[in-house]
Backbone of each chain as ProteinMPNN parsed JSONL, in Angstrom:
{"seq_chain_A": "XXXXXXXXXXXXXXXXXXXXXXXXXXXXXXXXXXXXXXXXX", "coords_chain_A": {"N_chain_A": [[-6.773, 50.865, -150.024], [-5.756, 53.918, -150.595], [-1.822, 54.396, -152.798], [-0.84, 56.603, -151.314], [-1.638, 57.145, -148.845], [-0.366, 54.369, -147.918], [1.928, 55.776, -148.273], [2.164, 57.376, -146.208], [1.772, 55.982, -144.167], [3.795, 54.104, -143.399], [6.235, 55.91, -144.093], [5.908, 57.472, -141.46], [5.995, 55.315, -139.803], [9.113, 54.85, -139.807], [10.005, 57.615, -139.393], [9.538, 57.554, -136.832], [10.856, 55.039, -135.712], [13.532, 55.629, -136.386], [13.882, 58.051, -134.698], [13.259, 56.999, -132.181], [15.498, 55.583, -132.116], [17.315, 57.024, -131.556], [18.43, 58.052, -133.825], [18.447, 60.701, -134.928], [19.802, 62.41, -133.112], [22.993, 64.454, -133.168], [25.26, 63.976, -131.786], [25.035, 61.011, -131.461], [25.448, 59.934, -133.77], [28.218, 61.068, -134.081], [29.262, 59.52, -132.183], [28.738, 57.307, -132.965], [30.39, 57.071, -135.474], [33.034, 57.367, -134.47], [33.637, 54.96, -133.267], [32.731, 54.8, -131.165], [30.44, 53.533, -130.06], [28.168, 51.243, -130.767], [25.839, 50.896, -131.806], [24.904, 51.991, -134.029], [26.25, 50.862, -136.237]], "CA_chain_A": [[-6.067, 52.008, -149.417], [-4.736, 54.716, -151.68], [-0.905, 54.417, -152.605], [-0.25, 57.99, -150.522], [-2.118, 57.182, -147.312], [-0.297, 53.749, -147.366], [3.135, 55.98, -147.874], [2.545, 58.606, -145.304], [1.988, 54.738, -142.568], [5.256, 53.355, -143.68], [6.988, 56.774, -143.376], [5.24, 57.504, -140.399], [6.605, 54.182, -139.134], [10.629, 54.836, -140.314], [10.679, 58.208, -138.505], [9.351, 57.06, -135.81], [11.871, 54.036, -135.604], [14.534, 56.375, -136.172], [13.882, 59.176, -133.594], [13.354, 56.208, -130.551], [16.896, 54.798, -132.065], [18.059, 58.393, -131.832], [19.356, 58.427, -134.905], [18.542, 61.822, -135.141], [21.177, 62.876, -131.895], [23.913, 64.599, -133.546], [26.248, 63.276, -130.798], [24.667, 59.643, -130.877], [25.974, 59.621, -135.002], [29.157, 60.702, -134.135], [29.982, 58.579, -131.223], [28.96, 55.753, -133.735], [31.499, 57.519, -136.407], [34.207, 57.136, -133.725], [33.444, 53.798, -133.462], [32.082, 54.613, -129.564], [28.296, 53.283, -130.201], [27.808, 49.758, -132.19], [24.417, 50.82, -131.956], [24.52, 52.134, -135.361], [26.89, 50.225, -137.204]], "C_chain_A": [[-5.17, 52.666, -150.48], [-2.745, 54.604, -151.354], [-0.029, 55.521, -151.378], [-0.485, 57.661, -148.872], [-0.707, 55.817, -146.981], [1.761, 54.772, -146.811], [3.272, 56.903, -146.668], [2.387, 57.739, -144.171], [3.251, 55.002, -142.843], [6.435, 54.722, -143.117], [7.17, 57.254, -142.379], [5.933, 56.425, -139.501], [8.001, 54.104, -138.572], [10.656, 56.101, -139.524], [10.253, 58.467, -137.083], [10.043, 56.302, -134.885], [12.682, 54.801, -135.462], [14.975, 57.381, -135.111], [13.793, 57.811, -132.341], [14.755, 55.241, -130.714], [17.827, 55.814, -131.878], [18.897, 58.472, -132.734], [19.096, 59.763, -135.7], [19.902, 62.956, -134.213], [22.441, 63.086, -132.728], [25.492, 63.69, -132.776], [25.872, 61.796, -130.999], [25.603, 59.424, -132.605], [27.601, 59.914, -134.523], [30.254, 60.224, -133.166], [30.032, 57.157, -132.403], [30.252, 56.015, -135.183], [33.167, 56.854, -135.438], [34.716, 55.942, -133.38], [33.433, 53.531, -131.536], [31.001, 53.936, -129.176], [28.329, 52.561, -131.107], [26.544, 50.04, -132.424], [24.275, 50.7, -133.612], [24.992, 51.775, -136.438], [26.952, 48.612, -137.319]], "O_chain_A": [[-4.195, 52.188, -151.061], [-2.261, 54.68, -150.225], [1.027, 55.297, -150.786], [0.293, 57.881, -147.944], [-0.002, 56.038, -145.997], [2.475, 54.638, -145.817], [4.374, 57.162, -146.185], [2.701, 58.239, -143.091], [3.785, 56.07, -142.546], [7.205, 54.657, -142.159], [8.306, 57.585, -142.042], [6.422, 56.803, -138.437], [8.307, 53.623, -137.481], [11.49, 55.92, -138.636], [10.583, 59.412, -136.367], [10.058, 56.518, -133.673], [12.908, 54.983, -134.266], [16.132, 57.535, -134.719], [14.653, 57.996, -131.48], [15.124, 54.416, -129.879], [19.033, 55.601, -132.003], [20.036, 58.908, -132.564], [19.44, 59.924, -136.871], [20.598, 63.885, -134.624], [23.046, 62.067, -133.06], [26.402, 63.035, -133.285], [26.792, 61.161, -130.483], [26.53, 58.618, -132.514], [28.312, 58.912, -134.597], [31.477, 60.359, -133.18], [30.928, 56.34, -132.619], [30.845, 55.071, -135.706], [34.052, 56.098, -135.838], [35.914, 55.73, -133.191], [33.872, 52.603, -130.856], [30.68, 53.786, -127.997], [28.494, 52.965, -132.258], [26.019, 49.399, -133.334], [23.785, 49.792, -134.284], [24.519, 52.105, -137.525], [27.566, 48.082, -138.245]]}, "seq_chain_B": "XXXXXXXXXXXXXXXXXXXXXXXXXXXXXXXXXXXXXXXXXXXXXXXXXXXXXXXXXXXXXXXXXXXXXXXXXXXXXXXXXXXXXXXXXXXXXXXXXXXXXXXXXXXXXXXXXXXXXXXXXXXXXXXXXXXXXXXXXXXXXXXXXXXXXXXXXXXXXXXXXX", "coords_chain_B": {"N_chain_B": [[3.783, 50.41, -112.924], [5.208, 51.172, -116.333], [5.451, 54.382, -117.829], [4.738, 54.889, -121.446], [6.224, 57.427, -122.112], [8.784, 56.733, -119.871], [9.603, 54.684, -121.388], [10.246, 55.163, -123.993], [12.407, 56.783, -123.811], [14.272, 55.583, -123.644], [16.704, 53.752, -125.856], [15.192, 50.998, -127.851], [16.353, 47.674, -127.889], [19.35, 47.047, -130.561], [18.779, 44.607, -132.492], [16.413, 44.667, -132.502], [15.408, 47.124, -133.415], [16.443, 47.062, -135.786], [15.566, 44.98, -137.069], [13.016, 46.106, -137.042], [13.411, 48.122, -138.939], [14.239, 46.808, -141.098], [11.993, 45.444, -141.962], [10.335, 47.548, -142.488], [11.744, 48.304, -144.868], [10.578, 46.161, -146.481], [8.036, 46.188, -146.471], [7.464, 48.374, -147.837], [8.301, 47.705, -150.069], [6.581, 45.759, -150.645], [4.067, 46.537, -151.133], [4.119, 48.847, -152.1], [6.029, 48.531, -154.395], [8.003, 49.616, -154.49], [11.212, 51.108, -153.759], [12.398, 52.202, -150.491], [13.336, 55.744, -149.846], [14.968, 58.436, -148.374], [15.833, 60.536, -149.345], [14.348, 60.829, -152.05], [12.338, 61.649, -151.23], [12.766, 64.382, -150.693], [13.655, 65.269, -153.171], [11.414, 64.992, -154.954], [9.567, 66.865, -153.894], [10.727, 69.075, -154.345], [11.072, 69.027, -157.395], [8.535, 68.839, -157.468], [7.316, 71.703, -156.874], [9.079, 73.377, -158.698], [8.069, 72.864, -160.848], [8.819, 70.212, -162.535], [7.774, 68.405, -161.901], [4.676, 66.232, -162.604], [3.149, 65.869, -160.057], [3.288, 65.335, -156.377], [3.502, 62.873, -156.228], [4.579, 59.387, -154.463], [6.714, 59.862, -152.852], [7.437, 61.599, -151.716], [5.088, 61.691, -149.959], [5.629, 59.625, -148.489], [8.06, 61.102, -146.851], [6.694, 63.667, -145.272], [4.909, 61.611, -143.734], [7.23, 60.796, -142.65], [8.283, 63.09, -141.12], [5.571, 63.15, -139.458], [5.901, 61.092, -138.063], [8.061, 61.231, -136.576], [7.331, 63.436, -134.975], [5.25, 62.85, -133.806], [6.303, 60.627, -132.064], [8.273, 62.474, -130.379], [6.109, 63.509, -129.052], [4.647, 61.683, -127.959], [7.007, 60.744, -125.934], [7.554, 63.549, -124.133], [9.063, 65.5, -125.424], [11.422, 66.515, -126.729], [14.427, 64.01, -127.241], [16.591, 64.491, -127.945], [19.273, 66.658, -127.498], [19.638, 70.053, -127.236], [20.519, 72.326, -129.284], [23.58, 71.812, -131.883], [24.981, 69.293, -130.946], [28.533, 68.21, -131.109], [29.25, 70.488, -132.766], [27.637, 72.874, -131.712], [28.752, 73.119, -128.89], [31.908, 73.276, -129.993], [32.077, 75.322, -131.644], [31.546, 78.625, -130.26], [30.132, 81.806, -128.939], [30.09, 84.584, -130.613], [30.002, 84.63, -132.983], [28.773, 82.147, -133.183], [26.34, 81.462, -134.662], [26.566, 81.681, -137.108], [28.765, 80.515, -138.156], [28.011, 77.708, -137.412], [25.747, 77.771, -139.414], [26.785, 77.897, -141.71], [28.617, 75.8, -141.998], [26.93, 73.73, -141.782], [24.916, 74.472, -143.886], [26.833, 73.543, -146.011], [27.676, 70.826, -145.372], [25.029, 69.882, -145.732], [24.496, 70.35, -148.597], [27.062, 69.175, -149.677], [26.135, 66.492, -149.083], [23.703, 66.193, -149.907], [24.225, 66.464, -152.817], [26.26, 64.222, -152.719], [24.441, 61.799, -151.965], [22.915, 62.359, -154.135], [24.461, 61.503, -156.864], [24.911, 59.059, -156.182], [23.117, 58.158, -156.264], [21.445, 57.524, -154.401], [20.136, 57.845, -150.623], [21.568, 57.534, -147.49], [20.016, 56.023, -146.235], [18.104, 54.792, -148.496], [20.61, 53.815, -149.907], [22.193, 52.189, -147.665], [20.388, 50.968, -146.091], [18.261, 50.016, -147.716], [18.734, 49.385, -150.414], [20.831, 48.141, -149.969], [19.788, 45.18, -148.665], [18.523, 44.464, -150.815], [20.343, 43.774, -152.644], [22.269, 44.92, -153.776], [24.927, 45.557, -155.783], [26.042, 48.505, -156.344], [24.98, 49.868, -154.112], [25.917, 48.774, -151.883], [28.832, 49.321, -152.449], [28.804, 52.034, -152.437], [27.829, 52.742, -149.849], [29.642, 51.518, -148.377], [31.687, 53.382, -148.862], [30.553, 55.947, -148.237], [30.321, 55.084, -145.17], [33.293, 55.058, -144.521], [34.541, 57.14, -145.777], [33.312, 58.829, -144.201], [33.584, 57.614, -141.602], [36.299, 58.289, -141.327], [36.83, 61.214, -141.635], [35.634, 62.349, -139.19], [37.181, 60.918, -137.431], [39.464, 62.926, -137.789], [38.911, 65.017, -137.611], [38.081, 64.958, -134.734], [40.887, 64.479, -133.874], [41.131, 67.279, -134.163], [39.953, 69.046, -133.041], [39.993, 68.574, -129.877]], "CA_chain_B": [[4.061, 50.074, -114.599], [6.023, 52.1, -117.142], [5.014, 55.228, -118.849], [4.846, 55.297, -122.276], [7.347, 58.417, -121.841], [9.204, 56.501, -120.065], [9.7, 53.721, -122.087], [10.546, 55.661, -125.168], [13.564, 57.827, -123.464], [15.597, 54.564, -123.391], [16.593, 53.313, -127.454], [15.476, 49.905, -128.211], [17.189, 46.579, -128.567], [19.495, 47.254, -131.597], [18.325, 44.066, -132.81], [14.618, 45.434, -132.387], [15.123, 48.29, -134.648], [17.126, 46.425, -137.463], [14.621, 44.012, -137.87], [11.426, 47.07, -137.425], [13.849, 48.923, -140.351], [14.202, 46.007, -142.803], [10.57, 45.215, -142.318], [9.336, 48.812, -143.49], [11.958, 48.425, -146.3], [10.083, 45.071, -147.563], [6.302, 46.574, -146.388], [7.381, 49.205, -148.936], [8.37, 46.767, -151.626], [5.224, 44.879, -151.226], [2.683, 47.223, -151.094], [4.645, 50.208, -153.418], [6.372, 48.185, -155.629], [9.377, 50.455, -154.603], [12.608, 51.191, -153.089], [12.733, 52.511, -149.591], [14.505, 56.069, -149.584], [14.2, 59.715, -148.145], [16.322, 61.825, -150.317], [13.261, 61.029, -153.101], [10.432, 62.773, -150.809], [12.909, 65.83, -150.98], [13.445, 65.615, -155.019], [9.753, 64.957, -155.357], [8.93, 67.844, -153.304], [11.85, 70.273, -155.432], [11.1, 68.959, -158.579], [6.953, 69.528, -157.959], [7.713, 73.104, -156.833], [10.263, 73.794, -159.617], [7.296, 72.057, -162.127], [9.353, 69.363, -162.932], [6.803, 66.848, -161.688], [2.464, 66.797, -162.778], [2.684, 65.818, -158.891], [4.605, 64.811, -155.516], [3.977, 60.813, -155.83], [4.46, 58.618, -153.342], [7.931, 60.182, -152.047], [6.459, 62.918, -151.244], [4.109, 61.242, -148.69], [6.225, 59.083, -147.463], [8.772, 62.366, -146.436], [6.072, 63.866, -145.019], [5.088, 60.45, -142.708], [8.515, 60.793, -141.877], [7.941, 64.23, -139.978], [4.854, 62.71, -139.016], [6.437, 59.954, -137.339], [9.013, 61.644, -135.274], [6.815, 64.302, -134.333], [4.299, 61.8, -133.128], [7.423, 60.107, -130.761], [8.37, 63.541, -129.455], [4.839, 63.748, -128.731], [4.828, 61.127, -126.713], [7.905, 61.193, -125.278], [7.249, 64.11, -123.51], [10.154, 66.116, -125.503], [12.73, 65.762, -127.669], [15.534, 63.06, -126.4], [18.244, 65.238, -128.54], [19.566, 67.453, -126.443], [19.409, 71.769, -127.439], [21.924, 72.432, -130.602], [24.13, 70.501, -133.132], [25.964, 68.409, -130.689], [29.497, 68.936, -131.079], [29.267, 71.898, -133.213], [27.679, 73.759, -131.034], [29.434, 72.884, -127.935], [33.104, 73.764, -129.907], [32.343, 76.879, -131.897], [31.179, 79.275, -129.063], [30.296, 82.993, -128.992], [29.021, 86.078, -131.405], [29.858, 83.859, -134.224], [28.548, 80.814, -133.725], [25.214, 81.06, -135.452], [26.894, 82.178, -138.766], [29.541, 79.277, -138.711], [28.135, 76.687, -137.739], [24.845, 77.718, -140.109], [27.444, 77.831, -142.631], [28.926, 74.375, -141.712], [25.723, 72.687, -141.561], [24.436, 74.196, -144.685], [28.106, 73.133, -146.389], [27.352, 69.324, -145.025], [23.72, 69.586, -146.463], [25.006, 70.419, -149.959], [27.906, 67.485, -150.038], [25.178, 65.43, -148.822], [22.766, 65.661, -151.191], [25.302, 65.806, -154.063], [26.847, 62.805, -152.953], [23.194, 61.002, -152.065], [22.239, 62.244, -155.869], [25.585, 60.992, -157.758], [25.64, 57.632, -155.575], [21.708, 57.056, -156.684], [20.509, 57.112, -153.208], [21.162, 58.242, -149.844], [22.084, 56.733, -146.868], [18.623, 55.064, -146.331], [18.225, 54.028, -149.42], [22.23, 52.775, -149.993], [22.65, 51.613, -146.754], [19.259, 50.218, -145.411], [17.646, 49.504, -148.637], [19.67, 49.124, -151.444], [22.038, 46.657, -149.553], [18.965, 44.285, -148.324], [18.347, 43.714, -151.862], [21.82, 43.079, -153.046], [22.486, 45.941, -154.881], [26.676, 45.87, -155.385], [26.074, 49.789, -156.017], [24.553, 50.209, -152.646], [27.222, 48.365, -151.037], [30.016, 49.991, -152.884], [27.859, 53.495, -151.608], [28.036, 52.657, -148.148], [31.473, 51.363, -147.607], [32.539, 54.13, -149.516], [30.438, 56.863, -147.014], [31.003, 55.066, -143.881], [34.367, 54.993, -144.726], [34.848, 58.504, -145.732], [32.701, 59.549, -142.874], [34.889, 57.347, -140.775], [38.162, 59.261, -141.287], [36.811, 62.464, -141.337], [35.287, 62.178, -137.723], [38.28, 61.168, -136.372], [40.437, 63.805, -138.482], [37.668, 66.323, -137.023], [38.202, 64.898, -133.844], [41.811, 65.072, -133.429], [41.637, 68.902, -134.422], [39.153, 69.69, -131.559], [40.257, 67.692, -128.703]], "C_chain_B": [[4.349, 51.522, -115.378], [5.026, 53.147, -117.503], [5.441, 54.699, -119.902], [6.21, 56.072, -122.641], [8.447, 57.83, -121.357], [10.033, 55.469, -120.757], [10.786, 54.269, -123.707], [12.019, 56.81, -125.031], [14.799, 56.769, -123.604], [15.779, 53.636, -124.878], [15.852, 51.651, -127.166], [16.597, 48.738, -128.323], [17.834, 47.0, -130.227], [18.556, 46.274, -132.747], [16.999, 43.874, -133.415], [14.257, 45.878, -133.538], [15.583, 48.078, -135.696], [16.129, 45.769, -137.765], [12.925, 45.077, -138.246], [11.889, 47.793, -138.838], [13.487, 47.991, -141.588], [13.159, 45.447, -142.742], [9.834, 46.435, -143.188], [10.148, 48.708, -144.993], [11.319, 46.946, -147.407], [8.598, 45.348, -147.321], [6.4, 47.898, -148.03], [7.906, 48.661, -150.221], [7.495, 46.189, -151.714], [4.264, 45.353, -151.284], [3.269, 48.291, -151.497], [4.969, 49.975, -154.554], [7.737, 49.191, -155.7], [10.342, 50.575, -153.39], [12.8, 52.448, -152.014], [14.091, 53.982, -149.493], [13.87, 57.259, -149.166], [14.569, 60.555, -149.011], [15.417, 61.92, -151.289], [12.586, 61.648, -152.469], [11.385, 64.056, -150.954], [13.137, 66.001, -151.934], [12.32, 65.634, -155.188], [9.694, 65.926, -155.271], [9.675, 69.173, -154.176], [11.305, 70.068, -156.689], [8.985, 69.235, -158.723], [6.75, 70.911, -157.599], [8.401, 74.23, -157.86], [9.25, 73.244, -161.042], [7.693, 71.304, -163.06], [8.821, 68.168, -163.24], [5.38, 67.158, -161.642], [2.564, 66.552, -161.482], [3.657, 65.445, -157.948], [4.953, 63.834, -155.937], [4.375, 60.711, -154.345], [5.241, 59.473, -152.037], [7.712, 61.02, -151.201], [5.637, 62.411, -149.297], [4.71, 60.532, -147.797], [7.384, 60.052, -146.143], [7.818, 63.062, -145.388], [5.297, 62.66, -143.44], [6.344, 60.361, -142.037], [8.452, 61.666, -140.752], [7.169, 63.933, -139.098], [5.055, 61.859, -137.379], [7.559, 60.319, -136.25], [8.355, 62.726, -134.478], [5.775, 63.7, -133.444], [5.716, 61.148, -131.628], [8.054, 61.229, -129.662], [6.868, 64.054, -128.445], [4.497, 62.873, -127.341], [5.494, 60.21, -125.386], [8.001, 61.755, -124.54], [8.363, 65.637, -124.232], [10.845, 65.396, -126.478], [13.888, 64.994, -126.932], [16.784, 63.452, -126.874], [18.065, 66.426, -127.85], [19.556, 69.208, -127.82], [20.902, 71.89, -128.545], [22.003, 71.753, -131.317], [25.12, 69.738, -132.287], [27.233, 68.863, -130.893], [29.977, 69.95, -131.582], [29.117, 72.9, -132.392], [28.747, 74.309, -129.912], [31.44, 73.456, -128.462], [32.968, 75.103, -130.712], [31.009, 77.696, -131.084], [31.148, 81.299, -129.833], [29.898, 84.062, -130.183], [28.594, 85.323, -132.64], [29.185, 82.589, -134.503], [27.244, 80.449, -134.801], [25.533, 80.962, -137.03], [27.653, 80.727, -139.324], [28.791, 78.118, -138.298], [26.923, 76.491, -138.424], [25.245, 77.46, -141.289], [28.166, 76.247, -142.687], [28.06, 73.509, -141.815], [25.505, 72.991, -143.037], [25.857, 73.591, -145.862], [27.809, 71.724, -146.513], [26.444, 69.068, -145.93], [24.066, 69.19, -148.173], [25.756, 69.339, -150.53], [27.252, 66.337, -149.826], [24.44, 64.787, -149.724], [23.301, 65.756, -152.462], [25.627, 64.438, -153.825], [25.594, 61.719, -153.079], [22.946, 61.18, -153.96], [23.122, 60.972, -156.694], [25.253, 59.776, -157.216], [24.429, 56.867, -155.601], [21.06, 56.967, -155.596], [21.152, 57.567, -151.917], [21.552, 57.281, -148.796], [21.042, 55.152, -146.213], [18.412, 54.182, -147.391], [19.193, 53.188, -150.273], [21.788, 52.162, -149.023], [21.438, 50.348, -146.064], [18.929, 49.335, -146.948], [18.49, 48.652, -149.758], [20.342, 48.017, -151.199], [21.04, 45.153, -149.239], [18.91, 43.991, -149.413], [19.374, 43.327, -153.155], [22.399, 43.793, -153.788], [24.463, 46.247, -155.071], [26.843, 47.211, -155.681], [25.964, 50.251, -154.914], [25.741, 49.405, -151.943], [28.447, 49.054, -151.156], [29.74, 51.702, -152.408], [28.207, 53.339, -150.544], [29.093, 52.383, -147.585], [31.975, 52.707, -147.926], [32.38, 55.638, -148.345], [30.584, 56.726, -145.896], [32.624, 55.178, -143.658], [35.087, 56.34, -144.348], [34.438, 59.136, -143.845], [33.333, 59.113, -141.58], [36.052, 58.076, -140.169], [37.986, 60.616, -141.283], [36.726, 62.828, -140.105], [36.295, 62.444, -137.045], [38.915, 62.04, -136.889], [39.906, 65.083, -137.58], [38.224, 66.543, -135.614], [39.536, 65.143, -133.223], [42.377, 66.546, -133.58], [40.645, 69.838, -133.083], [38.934, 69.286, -130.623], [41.969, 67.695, -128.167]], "O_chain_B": [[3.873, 52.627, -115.116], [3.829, 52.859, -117.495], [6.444, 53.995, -119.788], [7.119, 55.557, -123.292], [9.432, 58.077, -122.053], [11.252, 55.525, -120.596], [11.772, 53.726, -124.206], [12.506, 57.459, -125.957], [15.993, 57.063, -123.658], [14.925, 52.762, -125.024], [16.12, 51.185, -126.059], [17.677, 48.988, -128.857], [17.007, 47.253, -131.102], [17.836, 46.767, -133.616], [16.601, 43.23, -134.386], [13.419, 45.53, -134.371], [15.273, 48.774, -136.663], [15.69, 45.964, -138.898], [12.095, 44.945, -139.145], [11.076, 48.043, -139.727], [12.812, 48.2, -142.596], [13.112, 44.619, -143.652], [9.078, 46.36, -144.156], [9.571, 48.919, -146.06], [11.521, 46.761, -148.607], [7.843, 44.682, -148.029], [5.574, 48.1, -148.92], [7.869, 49.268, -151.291], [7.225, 45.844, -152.864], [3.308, 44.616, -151.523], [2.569, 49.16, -150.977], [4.64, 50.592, -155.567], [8.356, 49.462, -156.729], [10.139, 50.145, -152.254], [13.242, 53.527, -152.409], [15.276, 53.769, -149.235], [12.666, 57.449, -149.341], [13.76, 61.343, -149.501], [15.358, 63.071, -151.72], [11.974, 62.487, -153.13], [10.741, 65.0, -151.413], [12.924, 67.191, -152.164], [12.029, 66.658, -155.806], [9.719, 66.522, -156.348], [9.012, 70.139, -154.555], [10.984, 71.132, -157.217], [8.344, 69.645, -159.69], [5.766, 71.371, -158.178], [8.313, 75.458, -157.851], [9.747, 73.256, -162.169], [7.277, 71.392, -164.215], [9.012, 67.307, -164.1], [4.867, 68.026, -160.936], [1.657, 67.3, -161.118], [4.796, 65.203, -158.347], [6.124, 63.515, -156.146], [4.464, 61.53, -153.431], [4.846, 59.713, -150.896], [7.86, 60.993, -149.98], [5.734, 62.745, -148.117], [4.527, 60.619, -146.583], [7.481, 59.777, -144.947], [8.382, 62.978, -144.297], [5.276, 63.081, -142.284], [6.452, 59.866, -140.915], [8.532, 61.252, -139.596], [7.497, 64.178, -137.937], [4.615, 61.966, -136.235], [7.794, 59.667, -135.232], [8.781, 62.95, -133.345], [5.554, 64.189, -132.336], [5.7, 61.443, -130.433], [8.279, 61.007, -128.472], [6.777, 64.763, -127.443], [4.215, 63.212, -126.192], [5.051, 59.506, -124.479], [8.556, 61.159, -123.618], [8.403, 66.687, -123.591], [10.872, 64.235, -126.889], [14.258, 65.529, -125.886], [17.857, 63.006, -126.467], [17.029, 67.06, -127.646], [19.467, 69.153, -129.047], [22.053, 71.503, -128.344], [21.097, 71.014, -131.703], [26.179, 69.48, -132.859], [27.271, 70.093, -130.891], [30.992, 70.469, -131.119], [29.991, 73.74, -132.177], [29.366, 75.373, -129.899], [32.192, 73.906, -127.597], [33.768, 75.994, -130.428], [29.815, 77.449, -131.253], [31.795, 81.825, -130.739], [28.713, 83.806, -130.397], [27.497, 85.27, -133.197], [29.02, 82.049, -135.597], [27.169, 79.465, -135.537], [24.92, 80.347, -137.902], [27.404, 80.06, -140.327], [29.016, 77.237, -139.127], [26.542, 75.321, -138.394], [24.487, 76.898, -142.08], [28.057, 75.669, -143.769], [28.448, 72.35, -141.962], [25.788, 72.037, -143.761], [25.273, 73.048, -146.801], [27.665, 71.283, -147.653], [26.655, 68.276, -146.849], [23.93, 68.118, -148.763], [25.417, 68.676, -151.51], [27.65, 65.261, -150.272], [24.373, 63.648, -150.186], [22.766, 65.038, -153.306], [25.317, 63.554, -154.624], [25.574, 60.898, -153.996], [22.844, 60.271, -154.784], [22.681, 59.878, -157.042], [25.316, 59.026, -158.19], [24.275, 55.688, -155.28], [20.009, 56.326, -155.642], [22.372, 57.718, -151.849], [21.884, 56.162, -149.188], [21.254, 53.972, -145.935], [18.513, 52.961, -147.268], [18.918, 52.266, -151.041], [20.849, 51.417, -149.301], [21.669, 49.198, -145.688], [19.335, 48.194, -147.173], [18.744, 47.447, -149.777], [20.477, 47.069, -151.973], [21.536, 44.075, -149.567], [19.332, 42.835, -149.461], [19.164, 42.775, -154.235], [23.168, 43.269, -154.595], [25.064, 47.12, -154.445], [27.978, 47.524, -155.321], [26.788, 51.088, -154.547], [26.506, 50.188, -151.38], [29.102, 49.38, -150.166], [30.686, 52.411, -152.065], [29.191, 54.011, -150.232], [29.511, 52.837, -146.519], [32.783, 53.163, -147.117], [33.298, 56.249, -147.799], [30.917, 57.692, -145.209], [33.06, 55.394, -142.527], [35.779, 56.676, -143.387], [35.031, 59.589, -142.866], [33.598, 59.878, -140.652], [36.506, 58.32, -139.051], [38.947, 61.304, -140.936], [37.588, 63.599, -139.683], [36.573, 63.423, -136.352], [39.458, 62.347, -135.828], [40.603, 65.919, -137.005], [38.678, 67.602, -135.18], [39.596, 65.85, -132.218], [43.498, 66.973, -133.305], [40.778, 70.922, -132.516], [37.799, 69.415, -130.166], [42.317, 67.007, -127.207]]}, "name": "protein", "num_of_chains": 2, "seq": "XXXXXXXXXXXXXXXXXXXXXXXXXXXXXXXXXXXXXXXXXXXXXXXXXXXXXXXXXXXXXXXXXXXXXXXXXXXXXXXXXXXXXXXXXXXXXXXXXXXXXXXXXXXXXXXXXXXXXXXXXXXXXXXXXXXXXXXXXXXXXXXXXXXXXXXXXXXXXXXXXXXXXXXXXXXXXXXXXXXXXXXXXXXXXXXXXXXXXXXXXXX"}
């Protein structure tokens, strides 16, 4: 499996992970800034 | 039995997703031979535009899988699970102006961002996730240093618009 295909799984994987941890939710980062949400710290 | 959809509206076990993170950052050390970060797929992508680089490389692809990968979860999701705007931006600057400031605020952020990600060798993915899994006392000294900052600004933020 070419190096590219395997990076576009893996990345594929990470913002995948990230969007169902909503760590895209502007509000979900800075509830965890506030120290409202352990999720992310 | 569940949807799919709904299944995916409700986060994970933190636990879940720490251990699915620091697995992709050691699937990408054992099968790249490299270091887990995003701010490289957007230098790749600048510096092969700007003909800096004979090509993307990896970063590139992996950046790219990134989009992939959240667009695939909105997909079947049913929707995006972030709500319409920038979150508290939107919600406190209101009215004729808001597109200007807080386009100007955002791109402001972007800029200190990726300065600081450049200078600090990596960004928050690659400090914080990566970098620190493999013991890096730069990446540690990175991440205290931006959660930190990013800490005190928040609340500084917060007691000026509340």
């Amino acid at each position: 499996m070419s190096v590219r295909l395997v990076a576009i799984a893996l990345g594929g994987l990470f913002g995948f992970a990230i969007s169902w941890g909503q760590f895209t939710d502007p509000d979900r980062i800075r509830e965890m800034l506030l120290l409202e949400d352990a999720y992310l710290t | 039995m569940k949807r799919v959809s709904d299944l995916l509206v409700t986060r994970p076990p933190a636990f879940v997703l720490g251990a699915v993170l620091g697995l992709i950052v050691v699937a990408v050390l054992a099968t790249l031979n490299q270091r887990l970060g995003v701010l490289g797929g957007y230098s790749a992508v600048v510096e092969r535009l700007s003909g800096r680089a004979p090509s993307f490389g990896w970063r590139a692809s992996f950046l790219l899988g990134v989009f992939g990968g959240s667009l695939l979860f909105s997909a079947l999701a049913g929707g995006s699970t972030v709500g319409a705007g920038y979150g508290w931006l939107t919600r406190t600057f209101t009215g004729d102006w808001q597109v200007l400031v807080v386009g100007v605020l955002l791109l402001l952020g972007g800029v200190l961002i990726g300065y600081g990600a450049k200078a600090a060798g990596g960004c928050t993915s690659g400090n914080g996730i990566c970098g620190t899994a493999l013991g890096s006392p730069a990446s540690f000294a990175a991440t205290a240093t931006f959660m930190a900052t990013a800490i005190a600004v928040t609340f500084a933020i917060d007691s000026l618009i509340t």
